[in-house]
C-alpha positions as CSV (number, residue, x, y, z in Angstrom):
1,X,-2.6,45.6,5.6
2,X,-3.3,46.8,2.1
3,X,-6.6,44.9,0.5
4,X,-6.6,47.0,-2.6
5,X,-4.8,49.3,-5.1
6,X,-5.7,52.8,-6.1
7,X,-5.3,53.3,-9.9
8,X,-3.9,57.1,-10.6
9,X,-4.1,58.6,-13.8
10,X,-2.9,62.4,-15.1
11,X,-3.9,63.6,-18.4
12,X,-4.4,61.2,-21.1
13,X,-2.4,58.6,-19.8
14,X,-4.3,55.0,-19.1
15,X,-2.2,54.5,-15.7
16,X,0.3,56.6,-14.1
17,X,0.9,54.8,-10.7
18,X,-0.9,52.2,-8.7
19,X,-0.6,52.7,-5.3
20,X,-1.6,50.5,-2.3
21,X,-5.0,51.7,-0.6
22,X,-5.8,51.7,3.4
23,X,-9.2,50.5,4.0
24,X,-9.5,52.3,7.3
25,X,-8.5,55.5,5.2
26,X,-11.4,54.8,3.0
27,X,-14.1,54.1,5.6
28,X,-13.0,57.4,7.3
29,X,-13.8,59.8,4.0
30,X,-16.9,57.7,3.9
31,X,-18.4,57.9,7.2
32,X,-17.0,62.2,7.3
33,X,-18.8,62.6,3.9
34,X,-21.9,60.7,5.3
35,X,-22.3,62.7,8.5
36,X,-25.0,65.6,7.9
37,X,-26.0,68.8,10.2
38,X,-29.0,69.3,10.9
39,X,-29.5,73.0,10.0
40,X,-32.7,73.6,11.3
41,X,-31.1,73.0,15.1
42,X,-28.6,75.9,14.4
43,X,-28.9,79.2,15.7
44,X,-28.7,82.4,13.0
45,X,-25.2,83.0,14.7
46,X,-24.4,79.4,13.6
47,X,-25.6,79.4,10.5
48,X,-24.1,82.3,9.3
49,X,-20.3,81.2,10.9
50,X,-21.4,78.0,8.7
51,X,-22.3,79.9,5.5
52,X,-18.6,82.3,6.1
53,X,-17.0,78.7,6.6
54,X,-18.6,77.3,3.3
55,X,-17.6,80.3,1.7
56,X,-14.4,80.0,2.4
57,X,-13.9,76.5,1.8
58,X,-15.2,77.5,-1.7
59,X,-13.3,80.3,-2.8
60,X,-10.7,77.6,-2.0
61,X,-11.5,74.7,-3.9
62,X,-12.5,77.4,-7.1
63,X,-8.3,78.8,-6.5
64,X,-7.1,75.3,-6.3
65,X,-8.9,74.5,-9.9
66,X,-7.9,77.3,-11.3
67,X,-4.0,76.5,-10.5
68,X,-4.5,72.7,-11.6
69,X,-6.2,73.8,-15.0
70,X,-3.6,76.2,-15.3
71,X,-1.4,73.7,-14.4
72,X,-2.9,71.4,-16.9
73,X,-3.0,74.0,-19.5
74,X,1.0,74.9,-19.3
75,X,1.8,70.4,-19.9
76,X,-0.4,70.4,-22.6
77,X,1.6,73.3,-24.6
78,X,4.4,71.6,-23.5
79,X,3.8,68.7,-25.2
80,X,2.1,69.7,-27.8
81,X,3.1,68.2,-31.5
């Protein structure tokens, strides 16, 4: 059952969609962005598999910016007055 909405916008525009919102689906990013290691139980081995992880989740998130502001970039030219 859907108990709220999820307002979307893109660019400059004041609403683009609203879509229905699962509750469960929010309390599950909430309680996985809520859980915290404790790194001073890791071994070096582990913390440096976490610190190649972390890298690599970053040099992911930095690629996927730098398509969506390219992305962004290539609309705005396009509809540019």
């Amino acid at each position: 059952m859907t108990n709220k909405l999820d307002i979307v916008g893109i660019g400059n525009a004041m609403v683009d969609a609203i879509i229905p919102s699962n509750k469960e689906e929010d309390e599950n990013i909430k309680k996985s962005s809520e859980k915290q290691k404790n790194y001073d139980e890791f071994s070096i081995k582990e913390l440096l598999d976490e610190i190649n992880s972390l890298k690599k989740k970053l040099k992911f998130l930095e690629n996927l910016l730098k398509k969506k502001k390219s992305g962004h970039n290539q609309a705005n030219k396009l509809f540019k007055k």
